[in-house]
N, C-alpha and C positions, 0 to 999 in steps of 0.2 A: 699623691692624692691627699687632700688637705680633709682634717677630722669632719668639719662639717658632711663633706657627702658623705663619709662612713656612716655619721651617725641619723643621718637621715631615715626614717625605718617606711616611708611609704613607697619612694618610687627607686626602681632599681636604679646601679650609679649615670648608665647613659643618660636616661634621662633626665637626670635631673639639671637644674637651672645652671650649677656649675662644673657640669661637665667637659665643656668645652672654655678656650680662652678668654679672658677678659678683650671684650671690644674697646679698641682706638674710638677717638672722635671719627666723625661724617660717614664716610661711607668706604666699602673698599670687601675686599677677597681674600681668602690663603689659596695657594697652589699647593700642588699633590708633597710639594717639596717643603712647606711650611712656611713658605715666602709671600708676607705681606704684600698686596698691591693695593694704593689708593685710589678713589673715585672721585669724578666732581659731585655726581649727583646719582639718586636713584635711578636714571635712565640711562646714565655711564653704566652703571652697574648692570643693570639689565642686558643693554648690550655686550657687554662683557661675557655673561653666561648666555645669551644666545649665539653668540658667532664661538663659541666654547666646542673643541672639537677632538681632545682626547678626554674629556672627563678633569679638567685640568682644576676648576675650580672646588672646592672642597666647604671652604666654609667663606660665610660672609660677613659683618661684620654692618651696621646699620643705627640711625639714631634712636633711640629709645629701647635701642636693649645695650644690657651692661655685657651680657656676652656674646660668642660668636654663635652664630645658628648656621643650620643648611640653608641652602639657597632655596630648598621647598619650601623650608617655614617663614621664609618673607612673604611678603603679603604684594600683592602685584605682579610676580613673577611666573603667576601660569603658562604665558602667552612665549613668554625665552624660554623658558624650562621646556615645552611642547614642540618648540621649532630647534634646540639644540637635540632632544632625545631621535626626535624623528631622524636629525641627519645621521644620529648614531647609529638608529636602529638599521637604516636604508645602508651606510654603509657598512655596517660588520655584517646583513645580509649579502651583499653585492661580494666582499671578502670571502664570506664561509661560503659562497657558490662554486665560486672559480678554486678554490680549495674541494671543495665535494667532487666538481667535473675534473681536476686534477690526480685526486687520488682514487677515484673512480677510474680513470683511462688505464693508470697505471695498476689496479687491479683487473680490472678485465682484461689488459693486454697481457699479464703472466698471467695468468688463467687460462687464457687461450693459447697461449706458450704451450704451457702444462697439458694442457689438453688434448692440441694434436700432436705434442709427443708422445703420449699416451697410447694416442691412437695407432702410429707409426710405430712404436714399441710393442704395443700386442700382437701385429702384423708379422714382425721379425720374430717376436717368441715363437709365434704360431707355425711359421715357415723353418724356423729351428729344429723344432719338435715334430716334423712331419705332420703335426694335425691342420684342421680348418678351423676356424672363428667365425664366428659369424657374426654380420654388423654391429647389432646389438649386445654379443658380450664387449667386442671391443670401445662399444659405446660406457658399459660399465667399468672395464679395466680403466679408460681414459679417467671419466668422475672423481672412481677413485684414489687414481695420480693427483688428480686437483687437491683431493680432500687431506689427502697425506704430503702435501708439497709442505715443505717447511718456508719456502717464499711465499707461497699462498700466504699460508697462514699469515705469516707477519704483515702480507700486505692487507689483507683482510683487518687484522688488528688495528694497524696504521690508518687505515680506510675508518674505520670507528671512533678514534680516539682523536683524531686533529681533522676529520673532514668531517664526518655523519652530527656526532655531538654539537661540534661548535654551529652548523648548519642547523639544527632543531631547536638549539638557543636562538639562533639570532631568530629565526623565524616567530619562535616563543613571544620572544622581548617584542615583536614587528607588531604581533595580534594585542599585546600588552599596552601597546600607545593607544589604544584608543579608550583606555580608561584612566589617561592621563588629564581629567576633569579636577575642579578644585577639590571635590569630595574623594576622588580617584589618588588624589597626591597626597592627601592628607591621613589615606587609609598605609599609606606605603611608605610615609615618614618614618612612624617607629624603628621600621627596619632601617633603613637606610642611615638614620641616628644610631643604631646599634651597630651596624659595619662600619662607620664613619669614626666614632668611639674607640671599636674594635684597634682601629686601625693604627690609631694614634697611639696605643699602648705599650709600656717597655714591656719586653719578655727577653729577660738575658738568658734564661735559662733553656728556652727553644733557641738562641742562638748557639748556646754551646754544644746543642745536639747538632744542630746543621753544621758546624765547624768540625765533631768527632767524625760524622759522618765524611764530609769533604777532605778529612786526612785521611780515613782509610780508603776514597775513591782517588786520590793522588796519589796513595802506596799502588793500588790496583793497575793505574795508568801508567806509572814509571816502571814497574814491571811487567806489565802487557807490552810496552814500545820493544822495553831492554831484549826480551824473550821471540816478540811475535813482530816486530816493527811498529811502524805507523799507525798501517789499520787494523790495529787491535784497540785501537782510538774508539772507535765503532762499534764492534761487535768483541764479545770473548775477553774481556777486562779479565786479566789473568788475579788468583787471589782464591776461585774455588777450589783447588784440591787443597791448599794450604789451608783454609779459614772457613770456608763453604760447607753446608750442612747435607754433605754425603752420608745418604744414610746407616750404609751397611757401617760407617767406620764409628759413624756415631751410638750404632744400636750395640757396637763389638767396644765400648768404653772411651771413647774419646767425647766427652761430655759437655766438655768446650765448645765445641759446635755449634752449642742451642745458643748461646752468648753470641759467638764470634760472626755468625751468618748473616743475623739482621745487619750491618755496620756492610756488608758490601753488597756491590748491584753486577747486572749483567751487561750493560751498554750503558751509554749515555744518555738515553732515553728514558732508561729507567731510573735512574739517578736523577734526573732533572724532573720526573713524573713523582717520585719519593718526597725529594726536597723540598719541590711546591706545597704537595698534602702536609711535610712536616711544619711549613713554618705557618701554615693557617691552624690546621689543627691543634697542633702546638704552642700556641698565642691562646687560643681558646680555652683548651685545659689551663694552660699556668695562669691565666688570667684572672677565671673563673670559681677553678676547684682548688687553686693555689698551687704552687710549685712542688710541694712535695710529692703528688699526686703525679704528676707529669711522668718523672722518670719512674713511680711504683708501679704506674696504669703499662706504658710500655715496656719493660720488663716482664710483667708476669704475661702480658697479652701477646708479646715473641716468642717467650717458652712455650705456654700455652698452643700457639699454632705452629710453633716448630716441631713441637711435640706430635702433634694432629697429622702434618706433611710427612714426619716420620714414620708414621703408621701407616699411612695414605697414599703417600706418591714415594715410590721408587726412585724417582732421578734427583740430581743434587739438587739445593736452592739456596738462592742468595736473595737479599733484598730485607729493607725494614717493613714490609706491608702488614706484618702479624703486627708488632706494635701498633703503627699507624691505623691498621683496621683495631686494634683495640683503645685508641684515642677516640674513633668515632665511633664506636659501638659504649663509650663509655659517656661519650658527649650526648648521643642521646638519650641516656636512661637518666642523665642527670640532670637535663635539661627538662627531662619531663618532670621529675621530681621536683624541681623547680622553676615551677611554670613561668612566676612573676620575673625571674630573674634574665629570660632572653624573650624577644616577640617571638612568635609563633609562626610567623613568616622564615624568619632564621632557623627554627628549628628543624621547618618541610624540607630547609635546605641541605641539610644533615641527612634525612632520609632521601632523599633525592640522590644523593654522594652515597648511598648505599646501592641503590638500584643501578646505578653509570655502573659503581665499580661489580656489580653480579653480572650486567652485561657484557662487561669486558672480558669477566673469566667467561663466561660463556663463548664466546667469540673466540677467545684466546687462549682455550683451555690446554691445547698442547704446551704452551709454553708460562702461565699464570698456576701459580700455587694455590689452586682455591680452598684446599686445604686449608694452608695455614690461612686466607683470607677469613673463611667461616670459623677457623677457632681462634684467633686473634679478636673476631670482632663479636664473640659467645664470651669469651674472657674481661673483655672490658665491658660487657654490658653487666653482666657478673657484679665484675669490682665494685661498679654504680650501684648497684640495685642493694652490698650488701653494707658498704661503709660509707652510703648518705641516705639517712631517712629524707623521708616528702617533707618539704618545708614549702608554708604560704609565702615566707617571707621573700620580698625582694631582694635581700642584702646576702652576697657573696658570703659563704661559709669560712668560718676561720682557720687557718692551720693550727693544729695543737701541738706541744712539743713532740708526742708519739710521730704523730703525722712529721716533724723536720728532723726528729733523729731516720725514720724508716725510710724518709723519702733523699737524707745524705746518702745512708748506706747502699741504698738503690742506685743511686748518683755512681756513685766509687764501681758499683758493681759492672755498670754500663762504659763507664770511663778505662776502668782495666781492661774491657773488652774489647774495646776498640785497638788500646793500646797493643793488646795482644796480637791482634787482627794484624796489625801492620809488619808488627815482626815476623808471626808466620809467612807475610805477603816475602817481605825484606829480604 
């Protein structure tokens, strides 16, 4: 980031004029991958972003500006812009359906498994036991087999999380085209210059979280195979009784626990569910609140709701979601604090990422830590609310040396953990 946008004090960095690259001559695009393509003319170009069919163009590049802009902020571009979204919106509805009737068959048929097993199993108690049942208790007994299936459940979850969600977005996005008008595209630039920005940005230091992490789920998995075979691939990643935040061992002095739990998952699903949140969330804090911040904010916001699950829930748990709920319980107090610094659009988005994930422990509370979900993401709103006053200002806050000695040792503290983590596994 070169001094001029720093010392710019009116508009936050995305927006501003050089935030994005200097434009080539004539005309032409970047792809998602950063790769230049040329144009003959602005109707090449047009064409170009209307037969666009993963989102593929990013920036464009045009005579009379010295840098790149969105494809929204060219002038002309309503008409491709309206006919590439619609085909999007039409097919990731078309996709999220056959996904919803997908995992929908497959929850209703174990349900209905579950069910008249249920039914057949009251039957035989009843015939055991010399007594009678009558329709309707065994109607209840059946229910609840369903309610306590642990297949259920998971299907249910699975049913919420990759069919129900993605199907209410697209649908969302579907109702959202029609206020794809010039005044319509113009109200939804900001954002989309701020994800756009977002995107392009280095965070090494969220990569080195995603790397601690992805070594101790490689310990988990070489010793899930070694132990349990294959499909331990799947379900049961070995690594909780060694490093997992068992409570009774942890309340009877094994202290390590609150450290060593965030750094492992339960399947691969949750791993790949963790990872995702870590490298947006994570991009956003070191981005925004600077790096030191990153690793203090998740740190005290794992202990914090490791702490809570230990009071709270009885059975083990593994997973970073305390941190991770206290990166976005932190992003939005600080985001409000600092209005001019993100659109407001961006920020509903944040609370929106709070309600999915209260749904999903709701949905999934046999097996989701809501626990530590709510004191992870009380901890990081916490953190916000007491070591960043409100500022009007648009310009990122600075790290002070306090802030990079606290936020190393934070680092190390997380770093040992992990490392520990693997040896327990080992």
């Amino acid at each position: 980031m070169t001094e001029t946008i720093q010392e710019n004090p009116e508009v936050p960095v995305w927006a501003r004029e050089d935030a994005f690259p200097h434009a080539p001559d004539g005309w032409g695009w970047i792809d998602a991958k950063g790769k230049p393509h040329a144009c003959d003319s602005l109707e090449s170009l047009a064409a170009t972003i209307r037969d666009d069919r993963d989102a593929n163009v990013t920036l464009v590049w045009a005579p009379g500006h010295a840098r790149m802009i969105l494809p929204e902020e060219l002038g002309g571009m309503g008409d491709a812009l309206r006919t590439a979204r619609a085909r999007w919106s039409r097919d990731d509805l078309d996709d999220a359906t056959h996904k919803l009737r997908g995992f929908g068959t497959i929850l209703l048929g174990m349900s209905a498994y579950i069910f008249y097993g249920g039914l057949v199993l009251a039957g035989r108690l009843a015939a055991q036991s010399g007594t009678t049942v009558d329709f309707p208790q065994r109607l209840k007994f059946a229910t609840r087999a369903v309610l306590d299936s642990t297949a259920c459940g998971l299907a249910l979850l699975m049913f919420v999380i990759f069919a129900f969600i993605p199907w209410y977005q697209a649908r969302k996005r579907r109702k959202e085209l029609a206020g794809w008008t010039e005044s319509g595209i113009a109200e939804i630039v900001p954002t989309l210059r701020f994800e756009t920005w977002l995107e392009r940005q280095q965070a090494p230091l969220t990569k080195i979280f995603l790397g601690l992490v992805a070594l101790v789920a490689l310990a988990q998995i070489l010793g899930g195979v070694k132990a349990a075979g294959w499909s331990s691939l799947i379900h049961n990643w070995e690594g909780t009784a060694a490093a997992g935040l068992i409570k009774e061992r942890y309340l009877h002095g094994e202290w390590w626990r609150l450290f060593t739990a965030p750094f492992l998952h339960g399947n691969v699903v949750h791993f790949l569910m963790n990872a995702a949140a870590l490298a947006y969330l994570g991009k956003r804090v070191e981005v925004f609140a600077r790096w030191p911040h990153l690793p203090l904010v998740f740190l005290f916001a794992a202990c914090v709701g490791g702490e809570a699950s230990a009071r709270f829930v009885a059975t083990p748990s593994v997973g970073a979601s305390g941190g991770l709920m206290g990166w976005l319980g932190f992003l939005l107090v600080f985001e409000t604090l600092h209005a001019r610094l993100v659109p407001r659009r961006a920020r509903r988005r944040l609370a929106a990422g709070v309600l999915l994930t209260a749904l999903i422990g709701l949905v999934g509370y046999h097996y989701i830590d809501n626990a530590a979900h709510t004191g992870g993401l009380i901890a990081g709103m916490l953190y916000a609310a007491i070591v960043f006053p409100a500022s009007s200002s648009p310009n990122r806050p600075r790290a002070t040396i306090t802030d990079r000695v606290a936020g190393a040792a934070a680092l190390a503290v997380l770093i040992a953990s992990a490392l520990f983590a693997i040896g327990r596994i080992v």
